[in-house]
C-alpha positions in Angstrom: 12.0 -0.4 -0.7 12.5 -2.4 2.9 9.3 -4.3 3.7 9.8 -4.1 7.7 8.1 -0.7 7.4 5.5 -1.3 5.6 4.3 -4.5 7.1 0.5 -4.2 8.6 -1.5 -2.6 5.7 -4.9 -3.8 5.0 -6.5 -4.2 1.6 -8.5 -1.1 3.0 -5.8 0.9 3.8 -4.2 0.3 0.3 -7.2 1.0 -1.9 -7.5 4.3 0.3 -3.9 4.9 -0.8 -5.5 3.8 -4.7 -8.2 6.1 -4.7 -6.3 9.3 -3.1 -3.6 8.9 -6.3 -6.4 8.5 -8.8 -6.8 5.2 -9.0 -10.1 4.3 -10.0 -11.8 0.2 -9.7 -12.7 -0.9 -12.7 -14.5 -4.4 -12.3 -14.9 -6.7 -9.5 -13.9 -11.0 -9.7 -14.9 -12.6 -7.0 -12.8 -11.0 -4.4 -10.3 -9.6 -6.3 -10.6 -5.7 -7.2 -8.9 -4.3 -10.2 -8.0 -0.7 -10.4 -6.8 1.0 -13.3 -4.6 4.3 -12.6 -4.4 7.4 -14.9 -0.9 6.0 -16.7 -3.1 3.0 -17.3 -1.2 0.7 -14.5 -3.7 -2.4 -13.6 -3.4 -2.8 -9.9 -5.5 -6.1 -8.6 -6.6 -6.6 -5.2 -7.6 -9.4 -3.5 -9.6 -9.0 -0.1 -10.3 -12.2 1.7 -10.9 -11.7 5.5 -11.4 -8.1 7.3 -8.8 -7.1 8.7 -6.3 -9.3 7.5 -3.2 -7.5 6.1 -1.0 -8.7 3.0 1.9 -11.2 3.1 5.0 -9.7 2.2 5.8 -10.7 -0.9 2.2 -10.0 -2.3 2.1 -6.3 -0.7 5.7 -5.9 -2.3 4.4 -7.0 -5.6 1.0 -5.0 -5.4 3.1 -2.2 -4.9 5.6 -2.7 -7.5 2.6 -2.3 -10.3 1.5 0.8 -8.9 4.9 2.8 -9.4 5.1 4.5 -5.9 8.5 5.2 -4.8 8.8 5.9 -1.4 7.9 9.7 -1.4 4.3 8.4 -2.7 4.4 5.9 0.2 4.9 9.2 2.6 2.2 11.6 0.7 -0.6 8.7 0.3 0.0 7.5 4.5 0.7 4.2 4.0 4.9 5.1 5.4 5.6 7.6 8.4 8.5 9.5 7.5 11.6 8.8 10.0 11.1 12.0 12.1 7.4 10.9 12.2 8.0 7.0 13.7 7.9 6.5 17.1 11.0 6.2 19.6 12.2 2.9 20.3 14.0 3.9 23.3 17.5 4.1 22.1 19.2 7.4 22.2 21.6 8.5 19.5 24.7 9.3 20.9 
């Protein structure tokens, strides 16, 4: 999974993503959120200012506990597929 793509998501965005693939939350500490998905993976979210979107290494860990491969990225709407991204100006020749 190449984190480039995926940089930008809000805690919001990614407990969207939770509760669209079943995740459900489960308790609340403070301002950490756990969720607990059908196949009994604990996912734990912490949101500490609106807006603000994960550093790297947590968003890559978050998602490592969830399961997703890349196809779940794609269905949830968290990744745009490669036909789906925009142009970047460069023409393939």
């Amino acid at each position: 999974m190449t984190l480039p793509e995926l940089r930008g998501i809000t805690p919001r965005e990614l407990v969207g993503a939770l509760e669209r693939d079943g995740f459900r939350l489960v308790t609340i500490v403070g301002s950490h959120h756990v969720f607990v998905g059908a196949a009994g993976r604990k996912v734990v979210v912490a949101f500490h200012s609106r807006g603000a979107t994960f550093p790297p290494g947590t968003l890559h860990a978050i998602l490592k506990r969830t399961g997703w491969e890349m196809t779940d990225l794609v269905r949830l709407g968290l990744l745009r597929r490669r036909s789906e991204r925009p142009d970047d100006g460069q023409k393939a020749a």
